[in-house]
C-alpha positions as a LaTeX table, in Angstrom:
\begin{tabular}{lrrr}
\hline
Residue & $x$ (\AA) & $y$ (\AA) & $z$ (\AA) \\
\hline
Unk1 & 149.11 & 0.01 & 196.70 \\
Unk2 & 147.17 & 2.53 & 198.48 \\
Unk3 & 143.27 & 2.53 & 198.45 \\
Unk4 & 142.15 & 4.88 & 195.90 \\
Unk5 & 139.10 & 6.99 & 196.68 \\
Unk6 & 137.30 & 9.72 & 194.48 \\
Unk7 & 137.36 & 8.03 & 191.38 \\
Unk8 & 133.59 & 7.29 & 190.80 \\
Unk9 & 133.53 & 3.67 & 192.25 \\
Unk10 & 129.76 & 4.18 & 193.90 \\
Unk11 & 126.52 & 2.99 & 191.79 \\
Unk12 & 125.15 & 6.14 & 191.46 \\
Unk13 & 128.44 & 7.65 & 188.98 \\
Unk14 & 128.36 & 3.93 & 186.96 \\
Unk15 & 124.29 & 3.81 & 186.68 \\
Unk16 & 124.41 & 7.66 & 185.64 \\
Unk17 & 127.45 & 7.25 & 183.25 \\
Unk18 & 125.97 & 4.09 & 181.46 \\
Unk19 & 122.41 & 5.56 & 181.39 \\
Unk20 & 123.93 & 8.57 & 179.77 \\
Unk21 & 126.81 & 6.19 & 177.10 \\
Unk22 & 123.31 & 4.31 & 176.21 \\
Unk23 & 121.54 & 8.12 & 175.52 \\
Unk24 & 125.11 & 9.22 & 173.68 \\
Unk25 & 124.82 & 6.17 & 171.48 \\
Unk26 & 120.57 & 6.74 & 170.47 \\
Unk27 & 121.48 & 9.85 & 169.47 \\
Unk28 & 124.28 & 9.59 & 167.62 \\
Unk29 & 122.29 & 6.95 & 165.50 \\
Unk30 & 119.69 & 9.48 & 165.31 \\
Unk31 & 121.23 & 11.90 & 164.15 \\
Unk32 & 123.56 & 9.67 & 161.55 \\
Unk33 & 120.49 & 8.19 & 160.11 \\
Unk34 & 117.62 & 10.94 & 160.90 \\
Unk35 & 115.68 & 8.77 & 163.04 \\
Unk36 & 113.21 & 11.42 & 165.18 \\
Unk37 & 112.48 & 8.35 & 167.26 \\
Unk38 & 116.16 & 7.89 & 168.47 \\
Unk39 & 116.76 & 11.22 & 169.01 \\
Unk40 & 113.93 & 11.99 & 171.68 \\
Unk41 & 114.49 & 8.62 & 173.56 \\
Unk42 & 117.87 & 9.91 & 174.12 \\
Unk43 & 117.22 & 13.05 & 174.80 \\
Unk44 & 114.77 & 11.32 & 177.59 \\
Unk45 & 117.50 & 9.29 & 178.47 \\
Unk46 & 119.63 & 12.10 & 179.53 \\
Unk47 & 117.14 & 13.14 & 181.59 \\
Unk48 & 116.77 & 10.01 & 183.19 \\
Unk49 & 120.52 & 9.38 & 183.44 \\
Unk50 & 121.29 & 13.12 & 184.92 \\
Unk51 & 118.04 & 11.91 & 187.38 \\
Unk52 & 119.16 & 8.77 & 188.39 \\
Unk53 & 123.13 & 9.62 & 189.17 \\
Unk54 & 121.85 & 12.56 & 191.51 \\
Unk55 & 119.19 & 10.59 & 192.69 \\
Unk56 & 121.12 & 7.96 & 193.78 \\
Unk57 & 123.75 & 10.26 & 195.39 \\
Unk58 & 121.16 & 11.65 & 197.80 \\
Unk59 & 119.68 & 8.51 & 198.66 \\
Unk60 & 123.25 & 7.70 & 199.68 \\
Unk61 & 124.81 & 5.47 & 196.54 \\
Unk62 & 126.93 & 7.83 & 195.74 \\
Unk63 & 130.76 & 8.80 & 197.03 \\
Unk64 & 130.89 & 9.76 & 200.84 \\
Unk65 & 131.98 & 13.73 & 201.13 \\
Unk66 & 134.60 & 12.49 & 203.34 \\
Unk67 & 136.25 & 9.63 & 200.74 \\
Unk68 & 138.10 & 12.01 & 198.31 \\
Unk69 & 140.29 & 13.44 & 201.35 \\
Unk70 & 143.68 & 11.17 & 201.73 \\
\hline
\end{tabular}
């Protein structure tokens, strides 16, 4: 089987996506049980997540330009 490229295998796509599941999840409880406090750490944690995935692209964890071409 052929090497696959393009499909978000770098650490900046799985820190960003996890950051941002862990923000999903705070404020779904937040908003199921009114908790003020889990809604603004994940709204912070979107932030943070959004941050951290382009971030870590520019620093150069993230997919080559180059990689998605076959």
């Amino acid at each position: 089987m052929e090497d696959e490229h393009g499909h978000g295998h770098s650490i900046a796509a799985w820190s960003g996506v996890l950051i941002l599941i862990l923000a999903s999840t705070l404020l779904s409880i937040g908003i199921y049980f009114g908790l003020a406090w889990a809604n603004w750490v994940g709204i912070a944690l979107v932030v943070i997540g959004i941050g951290a995935w382009v971030g870590l692209s520019s620093a150069g964890y993230g997919q080559s330009q180059g990689a998605s071409e076959h």
